[in-house]
N, C-alpha and C positions, 0 to 999 in steps of 0.2 A: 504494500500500500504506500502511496506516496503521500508524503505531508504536505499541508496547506504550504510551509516553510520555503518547502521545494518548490512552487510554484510562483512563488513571491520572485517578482523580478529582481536582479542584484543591483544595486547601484553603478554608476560608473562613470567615470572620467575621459573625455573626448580631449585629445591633444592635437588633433588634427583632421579639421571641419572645415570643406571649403565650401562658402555660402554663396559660391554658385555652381556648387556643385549636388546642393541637395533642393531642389525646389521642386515644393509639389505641383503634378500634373494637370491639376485645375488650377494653378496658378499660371503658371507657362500661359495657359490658355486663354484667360481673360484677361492675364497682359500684351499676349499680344496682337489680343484683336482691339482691345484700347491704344495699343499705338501703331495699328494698322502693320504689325510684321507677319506677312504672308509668308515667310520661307523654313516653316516647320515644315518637318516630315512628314508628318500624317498631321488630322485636326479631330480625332476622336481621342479621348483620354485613355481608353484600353490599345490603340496601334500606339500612339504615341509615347505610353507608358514601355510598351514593346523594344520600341526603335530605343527608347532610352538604354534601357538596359545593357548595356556593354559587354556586362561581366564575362562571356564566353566570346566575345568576340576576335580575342585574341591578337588586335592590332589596336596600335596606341594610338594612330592616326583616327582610326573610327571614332576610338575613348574622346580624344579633343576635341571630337566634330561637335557634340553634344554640345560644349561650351559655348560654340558658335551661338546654340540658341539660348541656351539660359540668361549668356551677357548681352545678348540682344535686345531683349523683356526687360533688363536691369538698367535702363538708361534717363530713369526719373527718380526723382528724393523720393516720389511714395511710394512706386517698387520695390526699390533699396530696403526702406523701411520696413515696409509688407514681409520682404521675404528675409530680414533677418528676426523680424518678428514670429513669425511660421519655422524660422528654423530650431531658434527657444522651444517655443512649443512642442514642437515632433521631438527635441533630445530631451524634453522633460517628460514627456509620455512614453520614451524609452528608458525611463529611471537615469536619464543624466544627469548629475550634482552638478557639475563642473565640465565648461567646453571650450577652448579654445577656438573659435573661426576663424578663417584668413580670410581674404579677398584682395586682389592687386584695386586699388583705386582708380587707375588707368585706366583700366578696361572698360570703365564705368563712365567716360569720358565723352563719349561719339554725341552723347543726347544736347552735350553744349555746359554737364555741371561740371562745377571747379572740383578742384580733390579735393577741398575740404568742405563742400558739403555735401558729396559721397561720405567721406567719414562720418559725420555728423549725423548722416541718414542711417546707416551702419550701428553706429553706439544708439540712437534712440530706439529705435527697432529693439537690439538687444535688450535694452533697458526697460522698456516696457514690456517683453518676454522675462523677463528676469525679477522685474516685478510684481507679472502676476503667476510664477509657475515655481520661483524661489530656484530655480537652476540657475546657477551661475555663469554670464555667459561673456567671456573678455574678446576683446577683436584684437587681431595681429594685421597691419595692413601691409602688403607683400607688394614688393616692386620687382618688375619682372626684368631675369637678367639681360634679354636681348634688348632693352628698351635704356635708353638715355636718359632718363628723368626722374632718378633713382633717388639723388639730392632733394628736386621737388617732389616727391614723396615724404621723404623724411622732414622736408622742413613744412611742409601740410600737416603732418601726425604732431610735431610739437607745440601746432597749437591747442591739443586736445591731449597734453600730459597731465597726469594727475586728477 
């Protein structure tokens, strides 16, 4: 017989969350028919769910393609917001205490916002997942090595030290 015990989810610690890398499928979807992005895969949430899926795909090129679309959708403060808020949420329904998420700022770029209010979009999100689900959720913002703007990165994140 198994115990109630046993069944009881464990806690757990995420050290490595990338928040555009986990966004739900009805999210994708109503962003980006709110900002008119026609170049998903599919537009039903069970194909598109499909096509997400990587895992067996076994080329890393595939794996990236993905990003195409998530950072796509991510290109307004209340996207950002949304989906770091949703990200709290789904690691605290998976018994997450404690999560680390990255996100490169850059990337987050094309829509016209400055890097620091992608950050800003980033920690409030958090922060109101963190707020109401008491999982702990710090952002790491990641500047990508092929890119030049490494410096304006880090000098955007020190306005939001401490």
């Amino acid at each position: 017989m198994i115990s109630r015990a046993a069944l009881t989810p464990l806690p757990k610690a995420v050290l490595h969350e990338h928040l555009d890398g986990g966004l739900r499928i009805e999210t994708i979807l109503e962003l980006a028919e709110g900002c008119g992005y026609q170049d998903l895969p599919a537009s039903d949430p069970i194909s598109l769910a499909d096509w997400f899926d990587q895992g067996r795909s076994g080329s890393l090129e595939r794996y990236l393609e993905a990003f195409l679309h998530t950072v796509a959708v991510m290109q307004t403060a209340d996207s950002i917001e949304r989906i770091a808020y949703e990200e709290v949420e789904d690691l605290a329904a998976d018994s997450v205490l404690y999560a680390e998420i990255r996100c490169a700022p850059s990337l987050l770029t094309e829509g016209g916002l400055r890097l620091e209010e992608i950050i800003e979009a980033v920690l409030a999100g958090l922060a109101r997942g963190e707020a109401e689900t008491g999982t702990v959720a710090r952002y790491i913002a990641d500047a990508m090595r092929h890119e030049a703007d490494s410096a304006e990165v880090a000098r955007a994140c020190v306005t939001f030290a401490g």
